[in-house]
C-alpha positions as CSV (number, residue, x, y, z in Angstrom):
1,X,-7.4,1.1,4.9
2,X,-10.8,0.4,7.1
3,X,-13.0,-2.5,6.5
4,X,-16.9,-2.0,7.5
5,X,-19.7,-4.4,7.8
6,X,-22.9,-4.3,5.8
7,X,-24.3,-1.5,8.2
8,X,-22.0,1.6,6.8
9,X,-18.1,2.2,6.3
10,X,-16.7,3.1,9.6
11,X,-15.1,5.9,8.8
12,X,-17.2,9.1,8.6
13,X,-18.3,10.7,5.5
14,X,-18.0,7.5,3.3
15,X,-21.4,6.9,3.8
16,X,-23.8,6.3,0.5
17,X,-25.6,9.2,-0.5
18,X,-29.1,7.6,-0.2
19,X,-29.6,6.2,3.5
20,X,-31.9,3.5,2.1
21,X,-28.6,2.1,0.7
22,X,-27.1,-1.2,2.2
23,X,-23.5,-1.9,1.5
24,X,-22.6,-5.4,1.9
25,X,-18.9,-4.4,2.8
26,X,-16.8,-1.5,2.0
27,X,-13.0,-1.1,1.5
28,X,-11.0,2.4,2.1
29,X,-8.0,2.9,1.1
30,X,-6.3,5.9,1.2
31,X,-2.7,7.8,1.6
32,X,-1.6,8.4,5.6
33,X,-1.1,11.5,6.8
34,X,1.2,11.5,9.6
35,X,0.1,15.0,10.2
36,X,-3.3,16.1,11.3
37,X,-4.6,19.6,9.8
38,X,-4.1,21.0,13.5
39,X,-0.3,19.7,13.6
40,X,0.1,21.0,9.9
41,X,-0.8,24.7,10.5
42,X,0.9,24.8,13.7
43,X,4.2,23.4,12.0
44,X,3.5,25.9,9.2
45,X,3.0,28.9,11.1
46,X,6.6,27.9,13.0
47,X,8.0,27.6,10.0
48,X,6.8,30.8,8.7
49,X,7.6,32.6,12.3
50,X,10.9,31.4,12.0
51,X,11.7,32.4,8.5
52,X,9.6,36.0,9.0
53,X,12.3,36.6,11.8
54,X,15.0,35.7,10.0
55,X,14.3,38.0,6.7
56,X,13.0,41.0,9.1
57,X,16.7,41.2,11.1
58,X,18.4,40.4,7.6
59,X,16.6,43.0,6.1
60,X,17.1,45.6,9.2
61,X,20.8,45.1,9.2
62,X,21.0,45.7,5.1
63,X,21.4,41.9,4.2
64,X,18.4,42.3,1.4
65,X,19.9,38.8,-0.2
66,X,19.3,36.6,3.0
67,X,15.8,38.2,3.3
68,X,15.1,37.9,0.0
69,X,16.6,34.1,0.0
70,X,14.3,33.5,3.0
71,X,10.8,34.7,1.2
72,X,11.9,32.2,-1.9
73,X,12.1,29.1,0.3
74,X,8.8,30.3,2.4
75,X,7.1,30.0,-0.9
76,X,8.9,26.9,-1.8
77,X,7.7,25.0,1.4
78,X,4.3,27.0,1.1
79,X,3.5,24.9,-2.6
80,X,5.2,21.9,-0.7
81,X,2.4,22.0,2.3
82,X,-0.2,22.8,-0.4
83,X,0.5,19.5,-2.8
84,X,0.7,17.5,0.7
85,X,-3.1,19.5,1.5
86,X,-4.4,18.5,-2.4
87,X,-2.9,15.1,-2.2
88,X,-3.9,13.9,1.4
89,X,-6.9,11.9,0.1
90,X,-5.6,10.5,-2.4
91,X,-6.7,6.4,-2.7
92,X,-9.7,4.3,-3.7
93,X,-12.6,3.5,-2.2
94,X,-14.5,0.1,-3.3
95,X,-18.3,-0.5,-2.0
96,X,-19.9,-3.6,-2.8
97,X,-23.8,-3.2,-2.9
98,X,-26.2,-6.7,-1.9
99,X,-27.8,-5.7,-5.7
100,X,-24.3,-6.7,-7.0
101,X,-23.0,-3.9,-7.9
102,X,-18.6,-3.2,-7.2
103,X,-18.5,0.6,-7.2
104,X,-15.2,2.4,-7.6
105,X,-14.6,5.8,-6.0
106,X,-10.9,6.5,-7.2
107,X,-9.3,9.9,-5.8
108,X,-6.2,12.0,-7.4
109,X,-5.9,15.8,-5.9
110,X,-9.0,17.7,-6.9
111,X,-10.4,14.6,-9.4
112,X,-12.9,12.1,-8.4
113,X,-13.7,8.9,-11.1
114,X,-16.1,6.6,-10.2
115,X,-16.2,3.0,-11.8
116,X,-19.4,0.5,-11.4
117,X,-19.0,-3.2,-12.5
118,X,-20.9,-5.9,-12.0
119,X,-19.5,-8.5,-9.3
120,X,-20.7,-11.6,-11.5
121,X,-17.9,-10.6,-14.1
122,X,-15.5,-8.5,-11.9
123,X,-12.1,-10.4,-11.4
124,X,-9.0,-9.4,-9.1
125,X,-5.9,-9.5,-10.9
126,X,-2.0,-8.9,-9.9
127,X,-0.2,-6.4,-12.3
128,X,3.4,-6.3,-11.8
129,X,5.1,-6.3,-8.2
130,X,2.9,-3.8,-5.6
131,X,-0.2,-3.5,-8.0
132,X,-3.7,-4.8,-7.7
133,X,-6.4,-4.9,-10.6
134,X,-9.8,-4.9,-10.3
135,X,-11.1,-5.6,-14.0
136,X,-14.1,-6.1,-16.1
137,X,-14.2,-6.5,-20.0
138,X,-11.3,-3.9,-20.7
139,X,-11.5,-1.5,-18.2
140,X,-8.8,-2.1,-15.6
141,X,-9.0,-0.3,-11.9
142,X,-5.5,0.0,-10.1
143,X,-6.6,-0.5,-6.4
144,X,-4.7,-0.4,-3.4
145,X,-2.3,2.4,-4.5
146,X,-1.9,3.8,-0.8
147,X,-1.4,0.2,0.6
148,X,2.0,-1.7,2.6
149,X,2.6,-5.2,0.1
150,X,1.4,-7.0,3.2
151,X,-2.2,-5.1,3.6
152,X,-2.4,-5.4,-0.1
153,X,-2.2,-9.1,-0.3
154,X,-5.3,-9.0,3.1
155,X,-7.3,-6.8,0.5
156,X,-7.2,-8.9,-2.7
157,X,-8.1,-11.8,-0.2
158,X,-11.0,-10.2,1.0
159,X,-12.0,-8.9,-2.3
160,X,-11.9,-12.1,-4.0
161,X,-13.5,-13.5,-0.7
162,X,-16.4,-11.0,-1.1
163,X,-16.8,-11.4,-4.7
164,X,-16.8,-15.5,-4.9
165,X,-19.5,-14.9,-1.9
166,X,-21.2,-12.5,-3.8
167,X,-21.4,-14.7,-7.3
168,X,-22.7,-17.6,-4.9
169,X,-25.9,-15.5,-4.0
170,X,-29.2,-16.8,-6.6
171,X,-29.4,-13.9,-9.1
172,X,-28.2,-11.1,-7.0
173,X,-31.5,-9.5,-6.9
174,X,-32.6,-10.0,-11.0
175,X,-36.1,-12.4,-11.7
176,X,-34.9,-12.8,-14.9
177,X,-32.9,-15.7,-15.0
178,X,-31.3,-14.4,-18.6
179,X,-30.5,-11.6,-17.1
180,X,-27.5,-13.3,-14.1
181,X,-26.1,-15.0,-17.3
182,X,-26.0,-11.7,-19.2
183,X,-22.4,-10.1,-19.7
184,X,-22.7,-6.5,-18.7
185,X,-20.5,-3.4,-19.8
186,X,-18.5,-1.7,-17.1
187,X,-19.7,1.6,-16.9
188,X,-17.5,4.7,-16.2
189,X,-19.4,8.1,-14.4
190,X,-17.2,11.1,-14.5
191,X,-17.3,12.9,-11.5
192,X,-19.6,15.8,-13.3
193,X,-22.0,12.7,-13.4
194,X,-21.7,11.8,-17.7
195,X,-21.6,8.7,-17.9
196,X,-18.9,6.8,-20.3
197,X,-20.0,3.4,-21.2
């Protein structure tokens, strides 16, 4: 999780797509990986060395079931790196524009959903134990999937924090004056960019 001040997220390659773009604060939260893509391959390739040279002098001296017993668990641990490799980003990242605008980045494998809702109506909400809602009308975004209890409960903090602050701002950038008291839709833009009101 990495919390950045108004001039960009802190970690690289979260930045908006537009540099004209100012984020008022931005929240990351995403899976650990105790392993970095350079440890991974090198523990892959041991484990592949290791198992090679097992099935090659099982397969020299005639013992074709140990070799072949070695290829199925090499393939086995292959499609366990690979879900680790699809999986490693997995988590949420929240941005909070100054126009007042919450936008929702959510991340599961190879699918990306992105949420907008507008902060004057947004509210933070407990599920059950070790869940956090972010919510607006009926659409409900779990957040803080990745998260310890303890750095979950500093994030809804900060989010409600953020938002309250937000809300206390004079029309978050509208002239209309109808338009603060307005009740928005959430919108939801697919990752192919349709958007789902």
């Amino acid at each position: 999780m990495s919390l950045s001040p108004a001039s960009g997220p802190a970690v690289p390659g979260n930045a908006p797509a537009d540099p004209t773009e100012r984020l008022v604060v931005c929240w990351r939260m995403v899976r650990r990986c105790s392993l970095t893509p350079r440890q991974m391959l090198i523990s892959f390739s041991a484990i592949v060395a290791l198992y090679g040279l097992i099935s090659g002098v099982s397969g020299w001296y005639g013992y074709w079931a140990i070799a072949l017993c070695c290829v199925l668990q090499l393939l086995l641990i292959a499609m366990m790196y690979l879900h680790h490799l699809v999986h490693a980003v997995d988590g949420e990242l929240v941005r909070l524009f100054p126009e007042g605008q919450v936008v929702i980045h959510v991340t599961r494998g190879f699918h990306t959903l992105q949420h907008v809702m507008p902060v004057t109506w947004i509210r933070v909400e407990r599920g059950g134990p070790g869940t956090l809602w972010l919510c607006c009308k009926q659409l409900r975004v779990e957040v803080g999937t990745r998260l310890r209890p303890s750095e979950r409960l500093q994030v809804e903090r900060e989010l409600k924090r953020c938002f309250e602050g937000m809300r206390a701002l004079p029309a978050l950038g509208t002239t209309d004056a109808t338009a603060a008291t307005r009740k928005p839709s959430p919108v939801l833009v697919a990752r192919d960019g349709s958007v789902n009101a």
